[in-house]
N, C-alpha and C positions, 0 to 999 in steps of 0.2 A: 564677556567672552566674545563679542562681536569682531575682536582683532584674531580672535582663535576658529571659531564657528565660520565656515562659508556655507551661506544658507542654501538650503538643499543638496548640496555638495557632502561636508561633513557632518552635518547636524541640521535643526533648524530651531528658531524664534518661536516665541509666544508673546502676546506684552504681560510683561508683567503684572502678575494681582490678577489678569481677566483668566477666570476657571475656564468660560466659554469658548476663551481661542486656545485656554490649554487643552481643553478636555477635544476641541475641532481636530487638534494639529494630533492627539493623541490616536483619534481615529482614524485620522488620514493615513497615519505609519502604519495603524492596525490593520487597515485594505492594500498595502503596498510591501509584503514584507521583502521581494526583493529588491527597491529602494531603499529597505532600512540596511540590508544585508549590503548593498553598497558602498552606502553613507558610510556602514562601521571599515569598509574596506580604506576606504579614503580618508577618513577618520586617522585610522590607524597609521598607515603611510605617511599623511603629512607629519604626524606625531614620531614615527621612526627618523623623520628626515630634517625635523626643527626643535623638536623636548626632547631627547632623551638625555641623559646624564653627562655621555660624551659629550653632545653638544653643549649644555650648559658647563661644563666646564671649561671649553674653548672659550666659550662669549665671556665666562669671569675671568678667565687669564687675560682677554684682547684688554676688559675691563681695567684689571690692576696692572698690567704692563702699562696703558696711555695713563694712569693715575702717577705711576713712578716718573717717565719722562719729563 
């Protein structure tokens, strides 16, 4: 999800498999809840403005129109 996630922005990282940077990063949201309240704001927005259905259907028509040509 690194191409979806902007860190600190929308979401953030852990390394994988380490409980200890998850359970770190876990508490860091738990003392910041209006950074989490942000993140899901922004979160949200880029996801209105890049996934939703509408748009995934535009990118498979660009898709199968340059496939026909």
């Amino acid at each position: 999800l690194k191409e979806i996630v902007e860190e600190g922005k929308t979401g953030v990282f852990f390394n994988a498999g380490d409980i200890s940077d998850l359970a770190r990063k876990i508490g860091e949201l738990i003392q910041s809840p209006q950074d989490v309240k942000e993140m899901g704001l922004h979160a949200r927005r880029n996801f209105e403005e890049q996934y939703t259905l509408d748009k995934n259907m535009v990118l498979l028509e660009e898709i199968y129109q340059k496939t026909l040509i």
